[in-house]
C-alpha positions in Angstrom: -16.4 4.0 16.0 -13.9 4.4 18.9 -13.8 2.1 21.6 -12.8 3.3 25.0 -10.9 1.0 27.4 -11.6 1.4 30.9 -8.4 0.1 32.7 -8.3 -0.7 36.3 -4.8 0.1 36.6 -3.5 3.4 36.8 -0.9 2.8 33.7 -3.1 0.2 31.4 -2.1 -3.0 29.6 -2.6 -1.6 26.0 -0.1 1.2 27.6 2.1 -1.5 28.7 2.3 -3.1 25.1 2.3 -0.4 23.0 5.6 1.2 25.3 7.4 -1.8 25.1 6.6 -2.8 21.7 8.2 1.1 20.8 10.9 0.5 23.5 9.5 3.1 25.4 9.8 1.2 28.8 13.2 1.3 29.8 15.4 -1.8 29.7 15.5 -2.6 33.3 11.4 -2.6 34.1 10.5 -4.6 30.4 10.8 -8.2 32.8 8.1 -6.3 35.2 6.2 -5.2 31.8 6.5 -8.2 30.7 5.5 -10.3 33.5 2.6 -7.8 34.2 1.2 -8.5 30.3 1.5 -12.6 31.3 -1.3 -11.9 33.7 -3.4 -10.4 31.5 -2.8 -13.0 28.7 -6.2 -13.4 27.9 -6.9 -9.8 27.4 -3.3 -9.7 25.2 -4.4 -12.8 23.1 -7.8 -10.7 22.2 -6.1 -7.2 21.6 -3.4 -9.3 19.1 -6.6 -11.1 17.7 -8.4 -7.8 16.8 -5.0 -6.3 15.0 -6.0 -8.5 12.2 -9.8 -8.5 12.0 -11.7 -7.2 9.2 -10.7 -7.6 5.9 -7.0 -8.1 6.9 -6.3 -11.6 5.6 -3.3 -13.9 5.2 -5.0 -14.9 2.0 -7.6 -12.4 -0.2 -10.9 -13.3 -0.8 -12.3 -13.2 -3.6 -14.3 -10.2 -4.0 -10.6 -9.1 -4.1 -9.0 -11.0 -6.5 -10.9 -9.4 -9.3 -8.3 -6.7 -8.7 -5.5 -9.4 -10.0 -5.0 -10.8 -13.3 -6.2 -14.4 -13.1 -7.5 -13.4 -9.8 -3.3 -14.3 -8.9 -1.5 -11.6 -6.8 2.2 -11.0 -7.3 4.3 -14.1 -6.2 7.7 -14.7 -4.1 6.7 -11.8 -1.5 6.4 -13.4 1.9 7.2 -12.1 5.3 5.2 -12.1 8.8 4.9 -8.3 8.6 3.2 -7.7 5.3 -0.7 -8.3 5.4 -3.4 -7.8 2.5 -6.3 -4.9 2.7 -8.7 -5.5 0.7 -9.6 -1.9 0.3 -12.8 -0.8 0.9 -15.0 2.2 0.9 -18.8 3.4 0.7 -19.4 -0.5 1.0 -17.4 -1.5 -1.7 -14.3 -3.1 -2.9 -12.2 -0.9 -4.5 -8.2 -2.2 -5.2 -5.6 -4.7 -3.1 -2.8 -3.6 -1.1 0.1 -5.4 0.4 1.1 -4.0 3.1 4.1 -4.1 5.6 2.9 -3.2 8.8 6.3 -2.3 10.0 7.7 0.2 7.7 3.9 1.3 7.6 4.3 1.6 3.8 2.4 -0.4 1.1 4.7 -3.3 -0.7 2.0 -2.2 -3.9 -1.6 -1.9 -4.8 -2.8 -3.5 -7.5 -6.3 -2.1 -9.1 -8.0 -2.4 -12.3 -7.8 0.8 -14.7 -10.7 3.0 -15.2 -11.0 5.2 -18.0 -11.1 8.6 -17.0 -9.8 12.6 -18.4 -7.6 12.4 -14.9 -9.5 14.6 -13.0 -8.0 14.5 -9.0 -10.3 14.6 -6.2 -9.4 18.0 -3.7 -12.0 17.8 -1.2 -11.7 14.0 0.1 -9.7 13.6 3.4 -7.1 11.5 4.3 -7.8 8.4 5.9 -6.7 5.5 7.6 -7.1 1.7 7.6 -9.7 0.4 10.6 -8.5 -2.8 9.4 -4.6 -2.5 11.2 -6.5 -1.0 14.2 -7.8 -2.4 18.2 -10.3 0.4 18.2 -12.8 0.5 15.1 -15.1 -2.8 14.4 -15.8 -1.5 10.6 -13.7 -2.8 7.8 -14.3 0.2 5.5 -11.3 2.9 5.3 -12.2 6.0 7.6 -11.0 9.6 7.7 -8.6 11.0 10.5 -9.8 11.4 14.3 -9.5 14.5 15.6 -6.9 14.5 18.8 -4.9 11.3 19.7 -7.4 9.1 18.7 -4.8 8.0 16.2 -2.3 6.8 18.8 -4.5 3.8 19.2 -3.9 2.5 15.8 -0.2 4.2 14.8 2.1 1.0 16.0 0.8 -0.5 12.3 0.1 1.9 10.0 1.5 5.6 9.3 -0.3 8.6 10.2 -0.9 12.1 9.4 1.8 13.0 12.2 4.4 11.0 10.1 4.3 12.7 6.8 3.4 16.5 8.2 6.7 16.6 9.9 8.8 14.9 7.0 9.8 18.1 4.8 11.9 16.4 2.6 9.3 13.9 1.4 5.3 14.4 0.5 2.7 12.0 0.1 2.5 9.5 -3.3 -0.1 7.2 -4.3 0.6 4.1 -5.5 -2.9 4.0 -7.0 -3.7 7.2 -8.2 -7.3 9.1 -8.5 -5.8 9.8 -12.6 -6.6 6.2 -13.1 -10.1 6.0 -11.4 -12.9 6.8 -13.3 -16.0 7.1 -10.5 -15.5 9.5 -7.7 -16.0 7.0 -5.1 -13.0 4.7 -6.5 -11.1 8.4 -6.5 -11.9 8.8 -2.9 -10.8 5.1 -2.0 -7.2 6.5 -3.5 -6.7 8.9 -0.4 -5.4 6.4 2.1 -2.3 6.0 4.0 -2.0 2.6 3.3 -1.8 3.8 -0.5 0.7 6.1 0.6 4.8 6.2 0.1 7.0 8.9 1.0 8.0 10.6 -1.9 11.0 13.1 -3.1 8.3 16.4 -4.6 10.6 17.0 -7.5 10.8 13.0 -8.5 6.8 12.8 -7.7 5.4 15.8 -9.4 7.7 16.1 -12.3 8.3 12.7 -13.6 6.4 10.1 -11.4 2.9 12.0 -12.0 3.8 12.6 -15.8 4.5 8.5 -16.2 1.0 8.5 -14.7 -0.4 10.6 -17.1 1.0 8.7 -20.1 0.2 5.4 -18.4 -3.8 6.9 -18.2 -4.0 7.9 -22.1 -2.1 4.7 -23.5 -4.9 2.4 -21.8 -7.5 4.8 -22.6 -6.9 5.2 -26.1 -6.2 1.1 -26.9 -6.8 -1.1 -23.8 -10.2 -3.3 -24.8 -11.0 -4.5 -22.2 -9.5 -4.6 -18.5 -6.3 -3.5 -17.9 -4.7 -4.8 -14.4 -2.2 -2.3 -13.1 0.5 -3.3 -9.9 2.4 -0.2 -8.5 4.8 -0.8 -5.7 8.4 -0.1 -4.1 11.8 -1.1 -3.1 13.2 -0.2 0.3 16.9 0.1 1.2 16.3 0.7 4.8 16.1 4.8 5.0 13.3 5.5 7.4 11.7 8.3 8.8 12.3 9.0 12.0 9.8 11.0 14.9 10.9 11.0 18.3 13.7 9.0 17.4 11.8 6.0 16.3 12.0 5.0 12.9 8.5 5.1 11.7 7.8 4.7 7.8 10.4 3.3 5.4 11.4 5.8 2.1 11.6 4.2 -1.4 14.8 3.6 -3.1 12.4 2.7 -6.6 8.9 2.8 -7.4 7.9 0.8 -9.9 4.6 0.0 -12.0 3.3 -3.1 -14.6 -0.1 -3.2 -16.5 -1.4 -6.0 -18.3 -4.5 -5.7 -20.6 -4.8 -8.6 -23.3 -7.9 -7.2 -25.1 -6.2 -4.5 -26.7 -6.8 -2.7 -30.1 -3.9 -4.7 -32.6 -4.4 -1.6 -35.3 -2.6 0.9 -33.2 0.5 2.5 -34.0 3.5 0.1 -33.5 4.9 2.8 -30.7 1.7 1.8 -29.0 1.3 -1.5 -30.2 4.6 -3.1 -29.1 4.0 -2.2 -25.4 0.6 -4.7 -25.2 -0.1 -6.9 -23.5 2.0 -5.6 -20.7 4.7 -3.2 -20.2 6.6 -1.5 -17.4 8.0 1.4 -15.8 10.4 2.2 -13.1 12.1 5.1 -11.4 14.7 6.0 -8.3 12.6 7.9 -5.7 15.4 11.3 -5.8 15.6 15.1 -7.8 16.8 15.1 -11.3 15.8 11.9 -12.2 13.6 9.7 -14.9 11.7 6.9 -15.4 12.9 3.6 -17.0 10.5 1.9 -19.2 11.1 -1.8 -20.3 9.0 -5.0 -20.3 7.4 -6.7 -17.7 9.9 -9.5 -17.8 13.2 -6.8 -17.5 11.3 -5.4 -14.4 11.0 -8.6 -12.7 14.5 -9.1 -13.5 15.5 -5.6 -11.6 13.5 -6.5 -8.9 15.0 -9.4 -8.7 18.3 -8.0 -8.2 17.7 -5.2 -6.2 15.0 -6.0 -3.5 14.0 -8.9 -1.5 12.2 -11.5 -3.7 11.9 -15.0 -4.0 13.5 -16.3 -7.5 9.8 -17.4 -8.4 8.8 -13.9 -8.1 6.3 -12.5 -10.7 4.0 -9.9 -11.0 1.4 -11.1 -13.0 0.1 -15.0 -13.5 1.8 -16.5 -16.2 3.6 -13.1 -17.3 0.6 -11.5 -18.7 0.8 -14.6 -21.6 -3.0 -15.1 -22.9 -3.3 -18.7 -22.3 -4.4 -19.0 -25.9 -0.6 -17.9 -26.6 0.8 -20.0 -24.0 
């Protein structure tokens, strides 16, 4: 649902905002701009409110936190700009993103596995996330507006705009359709706050393929549920429209699975990589993926992105307690 606002001044206080928050408003009128937004504090309080309404929380409920191993999210990630969606669609929970509202790029998304042959949805429309928006009271993904209707939500998320212009880079998934079994929990896949900028050659030649192995591995000898976290590392590259930097490029993506209920009479080139393994690859042409253990992941990560030193991916490393 869009909400119009019916301004009584010619120029508008959401206009006023959203200009000066994108430096739009040139240095010597953003006092005026900003004196003229102190008068309408209480409307300013309420637009800022409704940015995080929905099921944009500080901390994830826990209809969400079946997503997670141990119901735990990654740890030592903090900063004001990321925010958790608990991603929703046709009513439903569906994965858990962190997401950095400004590079307008997911951190990851972490999902549970569904078995599936990898078929890919082509009919279901990109989308955006009501939940980063001031004009949509639903809390459920929703496609693209027609027009500019997307202006009114594009300070915090990316949008279609960003990547159709962008000819170096295409769309990637963090969560992919391959490793969704039901077509709704495809569907939910086709967000932009899924979404990364990816290099086509390093996407659809080795990213995709990783997928692909990643999808028959837990088909064939994950048990029970397997608990899958897929994110990035940024370096600062952005893309850039209007010459505003709008969504940040990966340097890596990267991707853990943990599934403890696993079948213990597979091969040993199976075998060894339960209950968790890893994977990891630098987002440019002519390149390949890295696999290791969960552990030698977090250990990269730690060394080449912005975590605390108690950062971890999965509670307790993925350890059974019984094996603890």
């Amino acid at each position: 649902m869009t909400v119009s606002y019916n301004c009584p001044f010619g120029y508008g206080w959401i206009q006023v905002y959203r200009d000066l928050v994108r430096r739009r408003i040139p240095d010597i009128s953003r006092l005026l701009a900003m004196a003229f937004l102190a008068q309408k504090g209480v409307l300013l309080v309420a637009f800022l409110t409704s940015a995080v309404r929905g099921r944009v929380e500080k901390e994830l409920s826990q209809e969400c936190r079946e997503f997670l191993y141990m119901g735990t999210p990654p740890t030592g990630l903090g900063h004001d700009s990321l925010q958790f969606i608990c991603q929703r669609y046709n009513k439903r929970a569906r994965y858990v993103t962190l997401y950095n509202t400004v590079d307008r790029i997911p951190v990851y998304s972490a999902y549970t596995f569904k078995r599936s042959e990898g078929d890919r949805c082509f009919d279901v429309p990109w989308m955006y996330e009501p939940q980063l928006s001031t004009s949509s009271d639903t809390d459920e993904m929703q496609p693209f507006p027609r027009g500019d209707t997307h202006k009114n939500f594009e300070d915090a998320q990316a949008v279609l705009d960003d990547y159709t212009n962008a000819v170096l880079y295409e769309r990637g998934t963090l969560n992919p359709d391959e490793h969704q079994g039901e077509p709704d929990d495809k569907a939910s896949t086709y967000t932009l706050t899924n979404v990364v900028p990816m290099v086509p050659d390093f996407h659809n030649t080795v990213w995709r393929k990783q997928e692909h192995v990643i999808r028959k591995r837990l088909n064939n000898y994950c048990r029970g549920r397997a608990y899958v976290v897929t994110g990035v590392t940024t370096s600062g590259k952005m893309i850039r429209q209007e010459n505003i930097n709008r969504i940040a490029v990966p340097t890596y993506l990267w991707s853990a699975y943990c599934c403890v209920d696993f079948d213990h009479n597979a091969p040993y080139v199976e075998r060894y990589k339960f209950p968790s393994f890893a994977h990891y690859g630098l987002n440019e042409e002519n390149n390949e993926v890295v696999q290791t253990s969960v552990q030698k992941l977090k250990e990269f990560l730690q060394r080449t992105t912005f975590v605390d030193q108690n950062f971890q991916i999965f509670d307790g490393d993925c350890v059974p307690p019984a094996h603890v």
